[in-house]
ZAKEBA-925939 format. One record per residue (C-alpha): z, y, x; residue in three letters. Coordinates in Angstrom, 1 decimal, decimal comma. Layout:
N
rec up Z&north Y&east X&res ala
...
END
This chain:
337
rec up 14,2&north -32,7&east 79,6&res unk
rec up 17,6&north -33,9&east 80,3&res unk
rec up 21,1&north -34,8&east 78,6&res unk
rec up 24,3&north -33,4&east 79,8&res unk
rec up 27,6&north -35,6&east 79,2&res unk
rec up 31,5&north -34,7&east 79,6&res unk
rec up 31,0&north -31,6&east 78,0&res unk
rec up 33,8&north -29,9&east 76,4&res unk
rec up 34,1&north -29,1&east 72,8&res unk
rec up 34,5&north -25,5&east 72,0&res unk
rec up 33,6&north -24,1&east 75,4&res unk
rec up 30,8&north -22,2&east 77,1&res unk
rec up 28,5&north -24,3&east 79,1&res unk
rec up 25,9&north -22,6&east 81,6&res unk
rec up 22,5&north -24,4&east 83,3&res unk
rec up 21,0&north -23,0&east 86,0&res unk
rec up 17,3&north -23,6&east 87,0&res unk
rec up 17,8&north -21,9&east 90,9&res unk
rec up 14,0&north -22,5&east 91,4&res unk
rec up 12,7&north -21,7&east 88,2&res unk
rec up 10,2&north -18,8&east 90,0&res unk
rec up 8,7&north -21,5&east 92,2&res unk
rec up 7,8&north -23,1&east 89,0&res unk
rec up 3,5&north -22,8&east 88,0&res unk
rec up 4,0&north -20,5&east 85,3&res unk
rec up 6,8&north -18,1&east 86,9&res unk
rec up 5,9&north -15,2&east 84,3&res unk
rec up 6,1&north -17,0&east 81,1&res unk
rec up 10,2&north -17,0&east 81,5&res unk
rec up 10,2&north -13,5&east 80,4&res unk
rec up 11,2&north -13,7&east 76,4&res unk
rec up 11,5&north -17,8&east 76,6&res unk
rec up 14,6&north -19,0&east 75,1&res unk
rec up 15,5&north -22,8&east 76,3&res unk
rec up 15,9&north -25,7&east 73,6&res unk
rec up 19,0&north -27,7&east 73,0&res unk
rec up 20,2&north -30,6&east 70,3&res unk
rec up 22,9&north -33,0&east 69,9&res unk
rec up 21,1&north -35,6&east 67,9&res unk
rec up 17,5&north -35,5&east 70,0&res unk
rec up 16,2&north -34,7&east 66,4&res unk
rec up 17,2&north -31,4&east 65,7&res unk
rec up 16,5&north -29,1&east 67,8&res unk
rec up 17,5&north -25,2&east 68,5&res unk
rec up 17,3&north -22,2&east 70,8&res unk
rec up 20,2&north -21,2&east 73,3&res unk
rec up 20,6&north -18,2&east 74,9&res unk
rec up 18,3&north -18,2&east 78,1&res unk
rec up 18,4&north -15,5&east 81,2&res unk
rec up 15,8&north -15,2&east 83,8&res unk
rec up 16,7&north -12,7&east 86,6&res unk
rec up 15,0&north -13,1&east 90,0&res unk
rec up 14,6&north -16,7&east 90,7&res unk
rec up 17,2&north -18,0&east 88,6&res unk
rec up 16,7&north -19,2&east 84,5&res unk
rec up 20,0&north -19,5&east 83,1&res unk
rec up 20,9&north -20,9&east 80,0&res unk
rec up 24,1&north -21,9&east 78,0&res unk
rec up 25,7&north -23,4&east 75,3&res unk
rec up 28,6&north -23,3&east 73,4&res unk
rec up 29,1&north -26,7&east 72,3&res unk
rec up 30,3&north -28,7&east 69,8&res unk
rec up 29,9&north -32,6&east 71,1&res unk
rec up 30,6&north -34,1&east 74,3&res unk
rec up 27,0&north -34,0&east 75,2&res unk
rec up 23,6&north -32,5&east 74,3&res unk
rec up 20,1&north -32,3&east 75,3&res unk
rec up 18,3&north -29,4&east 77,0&res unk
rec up 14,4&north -29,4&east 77,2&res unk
rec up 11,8&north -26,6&east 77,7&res unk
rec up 10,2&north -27,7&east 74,3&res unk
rec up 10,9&north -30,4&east 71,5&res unk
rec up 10,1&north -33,3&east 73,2&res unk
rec up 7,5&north -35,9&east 72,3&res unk
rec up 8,8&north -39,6&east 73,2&res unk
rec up 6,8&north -42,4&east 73,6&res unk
rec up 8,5&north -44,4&east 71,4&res unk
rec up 7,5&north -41,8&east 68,7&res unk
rec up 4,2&north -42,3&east 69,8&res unk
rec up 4,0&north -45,7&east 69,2&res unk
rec up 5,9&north -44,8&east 66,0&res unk
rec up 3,0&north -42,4&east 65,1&res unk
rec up -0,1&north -44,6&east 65,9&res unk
rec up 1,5&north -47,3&east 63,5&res unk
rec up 2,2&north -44,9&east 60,3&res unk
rec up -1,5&north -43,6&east 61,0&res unk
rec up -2,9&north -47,6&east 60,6&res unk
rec up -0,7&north -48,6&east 57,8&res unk
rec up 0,3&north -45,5&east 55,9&res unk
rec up -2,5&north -43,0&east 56,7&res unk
rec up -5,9&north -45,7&east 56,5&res unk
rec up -7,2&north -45,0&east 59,9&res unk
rec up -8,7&north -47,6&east 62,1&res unk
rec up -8,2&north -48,4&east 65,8&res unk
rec up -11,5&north -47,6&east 66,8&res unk
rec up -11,0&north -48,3&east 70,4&res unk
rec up -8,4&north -48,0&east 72,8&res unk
rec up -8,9&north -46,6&east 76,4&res unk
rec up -6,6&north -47,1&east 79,5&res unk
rec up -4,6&north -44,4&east 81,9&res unk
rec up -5,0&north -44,6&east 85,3&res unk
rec up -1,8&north -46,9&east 85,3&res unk
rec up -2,8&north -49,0&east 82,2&res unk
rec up -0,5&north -46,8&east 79,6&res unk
rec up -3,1&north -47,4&east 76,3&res unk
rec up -4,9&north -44,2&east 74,6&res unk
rec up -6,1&north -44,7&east 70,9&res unk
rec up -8,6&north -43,5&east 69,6&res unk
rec up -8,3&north -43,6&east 65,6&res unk
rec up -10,7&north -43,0&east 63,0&res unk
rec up -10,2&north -41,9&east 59,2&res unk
rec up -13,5&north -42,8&east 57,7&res unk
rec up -16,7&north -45,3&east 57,4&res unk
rec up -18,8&north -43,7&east 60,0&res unk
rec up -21,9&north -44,6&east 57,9&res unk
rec up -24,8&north -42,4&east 59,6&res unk
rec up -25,3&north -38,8&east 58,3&res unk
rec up -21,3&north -38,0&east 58,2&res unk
rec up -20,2&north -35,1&east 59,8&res unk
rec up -17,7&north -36,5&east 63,3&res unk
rec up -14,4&north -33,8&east 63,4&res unk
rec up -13,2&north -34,6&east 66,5&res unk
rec up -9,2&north -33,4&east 67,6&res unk
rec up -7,5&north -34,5&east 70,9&res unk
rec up -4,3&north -33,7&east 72,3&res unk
rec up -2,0&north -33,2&east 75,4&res unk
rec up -4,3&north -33,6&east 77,9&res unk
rec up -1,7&north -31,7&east 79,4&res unk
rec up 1,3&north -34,1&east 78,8&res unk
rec up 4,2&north -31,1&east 78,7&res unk
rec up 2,7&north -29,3&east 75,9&res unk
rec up 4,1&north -31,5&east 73,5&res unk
rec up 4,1&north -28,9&east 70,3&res unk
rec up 0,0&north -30,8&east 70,5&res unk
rec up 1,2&north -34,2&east 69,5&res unk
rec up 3,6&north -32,7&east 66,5&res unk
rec up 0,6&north -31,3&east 65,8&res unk
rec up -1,1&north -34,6&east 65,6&res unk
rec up 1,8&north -36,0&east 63,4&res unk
rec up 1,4&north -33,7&east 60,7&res unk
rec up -2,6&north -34,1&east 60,6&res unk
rec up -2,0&north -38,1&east 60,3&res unk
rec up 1,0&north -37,3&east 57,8&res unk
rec up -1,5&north -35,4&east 55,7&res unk
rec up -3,4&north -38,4&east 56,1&res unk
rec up -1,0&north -40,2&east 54,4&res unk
rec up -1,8&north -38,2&east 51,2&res unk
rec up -4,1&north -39,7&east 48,5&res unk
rec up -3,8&north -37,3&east 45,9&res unk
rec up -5,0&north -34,5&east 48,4&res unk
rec up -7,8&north -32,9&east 47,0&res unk
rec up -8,4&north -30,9&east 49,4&res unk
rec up -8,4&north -33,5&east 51,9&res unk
rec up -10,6&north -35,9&east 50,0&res unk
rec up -13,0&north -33,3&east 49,8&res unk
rec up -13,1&north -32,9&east 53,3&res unk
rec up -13,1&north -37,2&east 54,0&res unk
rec up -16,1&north -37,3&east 51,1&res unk
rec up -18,3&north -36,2&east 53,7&res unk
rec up -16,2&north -36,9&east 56,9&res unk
rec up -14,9&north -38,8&east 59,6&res unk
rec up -11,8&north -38,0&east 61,4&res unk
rec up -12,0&north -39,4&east 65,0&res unk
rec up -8,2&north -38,5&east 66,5&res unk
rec up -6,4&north -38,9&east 70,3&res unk
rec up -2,9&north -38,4&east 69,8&res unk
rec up -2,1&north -38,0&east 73,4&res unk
rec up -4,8&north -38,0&east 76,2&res unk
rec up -2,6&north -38,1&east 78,9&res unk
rec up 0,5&north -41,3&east 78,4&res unk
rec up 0,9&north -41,2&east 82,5&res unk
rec up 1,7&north -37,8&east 82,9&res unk
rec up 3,9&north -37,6&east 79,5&res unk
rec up 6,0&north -40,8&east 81,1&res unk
rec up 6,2&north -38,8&east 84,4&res unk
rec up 7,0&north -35,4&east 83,3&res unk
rec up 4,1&north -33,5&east 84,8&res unk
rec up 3,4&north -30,3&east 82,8&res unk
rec up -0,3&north -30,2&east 84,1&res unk
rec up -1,5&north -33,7&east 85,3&res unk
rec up -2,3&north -37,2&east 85,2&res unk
rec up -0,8&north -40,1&east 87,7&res unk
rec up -3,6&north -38,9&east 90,2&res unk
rec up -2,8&north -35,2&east 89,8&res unk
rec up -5,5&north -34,5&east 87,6&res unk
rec up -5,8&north -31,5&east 85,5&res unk
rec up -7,3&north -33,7&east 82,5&res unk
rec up -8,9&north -30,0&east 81,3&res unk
rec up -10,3&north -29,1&east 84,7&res unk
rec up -12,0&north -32,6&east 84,3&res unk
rec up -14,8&north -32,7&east 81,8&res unk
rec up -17,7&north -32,2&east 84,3&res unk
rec up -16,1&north -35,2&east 86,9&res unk
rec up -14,9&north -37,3&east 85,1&res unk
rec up -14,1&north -40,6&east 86,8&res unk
rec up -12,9&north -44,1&east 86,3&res unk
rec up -10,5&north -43,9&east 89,7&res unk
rec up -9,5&north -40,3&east 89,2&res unk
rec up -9,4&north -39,3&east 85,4&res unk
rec up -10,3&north -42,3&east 83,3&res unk
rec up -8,7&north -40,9&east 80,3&res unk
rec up -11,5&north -38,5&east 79,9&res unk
rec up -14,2&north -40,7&east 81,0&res unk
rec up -12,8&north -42,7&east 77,7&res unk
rec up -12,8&north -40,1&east 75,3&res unk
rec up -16,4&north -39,3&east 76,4&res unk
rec up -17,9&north -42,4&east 76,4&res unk
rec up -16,6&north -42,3&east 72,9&res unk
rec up -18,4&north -39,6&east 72,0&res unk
rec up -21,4&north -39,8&east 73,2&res unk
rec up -21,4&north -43,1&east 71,4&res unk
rec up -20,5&north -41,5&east 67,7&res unk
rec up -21,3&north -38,1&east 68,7&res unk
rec up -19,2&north -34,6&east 67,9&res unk
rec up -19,9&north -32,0&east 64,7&res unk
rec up -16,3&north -30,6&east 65,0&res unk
rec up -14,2&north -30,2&east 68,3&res unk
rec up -10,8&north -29,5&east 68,5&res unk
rec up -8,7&north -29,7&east 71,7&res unk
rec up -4,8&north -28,7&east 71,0&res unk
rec up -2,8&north -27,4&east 73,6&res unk
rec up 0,5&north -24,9&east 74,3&res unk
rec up 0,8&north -21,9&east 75,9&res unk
rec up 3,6&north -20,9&east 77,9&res unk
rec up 3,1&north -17,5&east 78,2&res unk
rec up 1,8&north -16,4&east 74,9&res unk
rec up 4,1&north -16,0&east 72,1&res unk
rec up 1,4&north -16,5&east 69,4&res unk
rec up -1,0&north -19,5&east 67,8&res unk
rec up -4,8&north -18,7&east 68,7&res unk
rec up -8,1&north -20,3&east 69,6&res unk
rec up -10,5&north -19,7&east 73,0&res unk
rec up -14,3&north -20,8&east 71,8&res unk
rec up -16,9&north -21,6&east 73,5&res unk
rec up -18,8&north -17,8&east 74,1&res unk
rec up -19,1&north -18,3&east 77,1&res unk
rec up -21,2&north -21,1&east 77,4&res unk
rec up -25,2&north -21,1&east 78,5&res unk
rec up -26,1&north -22,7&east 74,7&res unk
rec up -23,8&north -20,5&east 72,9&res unk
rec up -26,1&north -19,4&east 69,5&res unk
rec up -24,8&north -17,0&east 66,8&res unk
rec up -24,4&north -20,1&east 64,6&res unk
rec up -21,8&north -21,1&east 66,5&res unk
rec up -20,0&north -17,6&east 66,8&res unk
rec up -20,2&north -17,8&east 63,1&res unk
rec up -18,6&north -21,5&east 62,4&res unk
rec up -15,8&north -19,7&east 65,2&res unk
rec up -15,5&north -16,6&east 63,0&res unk
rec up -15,4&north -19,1&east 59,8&res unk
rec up -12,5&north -21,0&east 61,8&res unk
rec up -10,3&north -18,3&east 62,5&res unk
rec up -11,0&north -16,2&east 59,7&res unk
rec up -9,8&north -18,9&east 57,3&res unk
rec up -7,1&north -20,2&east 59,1&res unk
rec up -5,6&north -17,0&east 59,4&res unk
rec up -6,0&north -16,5&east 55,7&res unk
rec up -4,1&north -19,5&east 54,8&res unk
rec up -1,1&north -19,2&east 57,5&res unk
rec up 1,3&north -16,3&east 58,4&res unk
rec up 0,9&north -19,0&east 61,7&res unk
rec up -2,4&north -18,2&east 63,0&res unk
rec up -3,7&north -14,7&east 64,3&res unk
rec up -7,0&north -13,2&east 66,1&res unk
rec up -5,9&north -10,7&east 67,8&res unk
rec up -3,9&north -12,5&east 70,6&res unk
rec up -5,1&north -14,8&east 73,0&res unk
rec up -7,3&north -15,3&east 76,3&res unk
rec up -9,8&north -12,7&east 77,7&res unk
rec up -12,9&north -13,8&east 76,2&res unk
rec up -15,8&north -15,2&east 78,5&res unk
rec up -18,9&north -13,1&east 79,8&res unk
rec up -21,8&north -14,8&east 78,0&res unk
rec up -22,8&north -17,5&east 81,3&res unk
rec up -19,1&north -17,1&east 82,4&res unk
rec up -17,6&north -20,3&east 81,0&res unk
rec up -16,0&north -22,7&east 82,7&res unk
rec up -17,6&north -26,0&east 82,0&res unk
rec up -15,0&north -27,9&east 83,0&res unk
rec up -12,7&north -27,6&east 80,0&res unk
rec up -13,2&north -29,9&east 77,1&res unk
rec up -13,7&north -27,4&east 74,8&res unk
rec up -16,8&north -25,4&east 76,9&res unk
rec up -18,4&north -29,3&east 77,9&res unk
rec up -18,3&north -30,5&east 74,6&res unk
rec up -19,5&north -27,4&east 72,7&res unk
rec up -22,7&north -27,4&east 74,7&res unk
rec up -23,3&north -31,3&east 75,0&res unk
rec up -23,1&north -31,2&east 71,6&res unk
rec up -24,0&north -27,8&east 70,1&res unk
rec up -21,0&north -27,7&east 67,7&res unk
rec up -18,1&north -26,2&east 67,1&res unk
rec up -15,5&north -26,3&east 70,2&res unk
rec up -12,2&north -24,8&east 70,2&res unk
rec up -9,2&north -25,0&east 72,4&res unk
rec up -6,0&north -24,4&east 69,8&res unk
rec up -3,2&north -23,4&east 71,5&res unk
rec up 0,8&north -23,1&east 70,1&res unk
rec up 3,3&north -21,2&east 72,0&res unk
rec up 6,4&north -22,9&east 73,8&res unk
rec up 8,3&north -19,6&east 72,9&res unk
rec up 7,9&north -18,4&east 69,3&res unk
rec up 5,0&north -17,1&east 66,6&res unk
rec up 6,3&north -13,1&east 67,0&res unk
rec up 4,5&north -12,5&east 64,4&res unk
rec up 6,4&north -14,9&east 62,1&res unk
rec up 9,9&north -15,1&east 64,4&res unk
rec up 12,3&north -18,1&east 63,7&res unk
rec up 15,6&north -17,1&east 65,7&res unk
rec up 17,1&north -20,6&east 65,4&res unk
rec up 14,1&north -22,8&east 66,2&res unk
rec up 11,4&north -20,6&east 68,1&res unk
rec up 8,0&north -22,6&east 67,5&res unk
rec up 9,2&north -26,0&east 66,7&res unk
rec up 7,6&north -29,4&east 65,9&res unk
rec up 8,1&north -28,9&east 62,4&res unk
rec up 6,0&north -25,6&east 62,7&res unk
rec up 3,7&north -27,4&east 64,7&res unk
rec up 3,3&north -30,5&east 62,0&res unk
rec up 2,3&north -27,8&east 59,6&res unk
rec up -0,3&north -26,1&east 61,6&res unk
rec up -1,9&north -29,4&east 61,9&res unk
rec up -2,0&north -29,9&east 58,0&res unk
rec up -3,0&north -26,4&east 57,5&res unk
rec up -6,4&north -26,7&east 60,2&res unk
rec up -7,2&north -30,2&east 58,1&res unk
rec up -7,8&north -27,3&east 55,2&res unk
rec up -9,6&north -24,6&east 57,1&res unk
rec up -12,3&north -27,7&east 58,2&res unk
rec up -12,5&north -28,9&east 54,7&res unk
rec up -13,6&north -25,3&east 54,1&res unk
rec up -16,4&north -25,4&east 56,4&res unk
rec up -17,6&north -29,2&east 56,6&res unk
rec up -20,6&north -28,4&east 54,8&res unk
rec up -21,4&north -25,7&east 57,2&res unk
rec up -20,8&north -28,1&east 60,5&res unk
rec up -24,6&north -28,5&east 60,5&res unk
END
């Protein structure tokens, strides 16, 4: 994202974007409607044209300067912010900290004992560092965390353990990249290759696993084309069993239930049964571990099902999506196994 100073008070400003169909995603700027705040807190839509290879958008301002960005960004600073409320407000642990390929830290943090015979919910985010609705995602399920007289929740942490990545992918965040790591790794394209020179953020993460194991995977993401929330499962993978189609139809039956937010009918083309590509955390992890895997993904435009004019999807929708799945798993915890 960027700031824009000198502006005038009271008139029309207009951006330009000249290359903006050059950009990976070219077809997603159809219905997209560009972000803009004064404060770098609150955030709102502006106006946004795309018309041949031009995205315009503009802004009728009243400061000297604003911020533009393609969604509510994500700063590192929060991030550090975050990981602090989670061990001092929210009663995780630092279970163990991995490093980027440029020695940025990932944390992993757990909510729990891990005593044996617990069931291990697993959620990661922005392996792809511009999808930044994941880690307001993340904030909300550690400011649930926060909550001790959550019933719900301590239901779900009787028989629990939250094992949480708040951002997979510091390197590319701190660059910009939409997509990629400091090596120009697709961190989701990853999970069958992992390596210590090329993607060491995933070789972390699984390490981790395989050490405490997975009952519960969920891998948050955005979409840029999609203007709904959604899952993709795991139905096309070689060990994919109807229990597993039924903890999926559990998921997204419940979650749907609770939250104007979340729909079913929306999403990827579903995977011939053999099809999947292993690669993705979501397919690699559901068949290591024969559990429930699912890639969440938000929209960087707007829920149409539930339209906000002013804010589109926002981090504060995103924070509440996040609380909302910790309830759908509480549901089903019993059922992991």
């Amino acid at each position: 994202h960027f700031k824009a100073s000198g502006l005038h008070v009271g008139q029309e400003h207009w951006f330009r974007l000249n290359n903006a169909s050059k950009s990976s995603y070219n077809k997603a700027w159809d219905g997209y409607q560009a972000v803009a705040s004064y404060d770098h807190v609150n955030w709102f839509r502006v106006p946004t044209i795309f018309e041949g290879d031009c995205l315009r958008f503009s802004l009728e301002t009243t400061a000297t300067h604003a911020w533009f960005a393609y969604f509510e960004p994500y700063s590192r600073g929060r991030h550090d912010w975050l990981i602090e409320q989670a061990l001092t407000k929210a009663g995780t642990e630092l279970l163990a900290t991995g490093k980027s390929v440029e020695g940025r830290d990932i944390q992993l943090l757990r909510k729990g004992t891990g005593a044996e015979g617990r069931r291990k919910v697993w959620i990661i985010a922005q392996q792809h560092p511009g999808e930044h609705m994941a880690e307001w995602f993340m904030e909300g399920v550690i400011e649930r965390l926060e909550k001790h007289d959550d019933p719900v929740l301590q239901k779900l942490l009787a028989s629990a353990d939250l094992y949480l990545v708040p951002n997979m992918n510091p390197d590319g965040a701190f660059h910009g990249h939409l997509r990629t790591n400091a090596m120009g790794q697709d961190l989701n394209r990853a999970w069958q290759s992992a390596s210590q020179e090329l993607s060491p953020e995933v070789l972390f993460v699984q390490q981790q696993m395989k050490q405490y194991g997975v009952d519960l995977f969920l891998d948050i993401h955005g979409d840029e084309e999609i203007p709904y929330v959604f899952t993709a499962g795991c139905e096309g993978n070689p060990g994919y069993t109807p229990r597993i189609e039924k903890l999926e139809e559990h998921f997204r039956s419940h979650l749907k239930h609770l939250t104007k937010d979340f729909q079913t009918k929306h999403g990827y083309t579903r995977d011939l049964p053999g099809k999947a590509n292993m690669t993705l955390a979501c397919n690699s992890v559901g068949e290591k571990f024969d559990c429930l895997s699912l890639t969440l993904e938000m929209p960087f435009k707007d829920n149409n099902d539930a339209p906000n004019a002013l804010t589109g999807w926002s981090g504060k929708r995103s924070k509440q999506l996040g609380k909302d799945v910790l309830t759908t798993v509480a549901d089903m915890v019993d059922s992991l196994r």
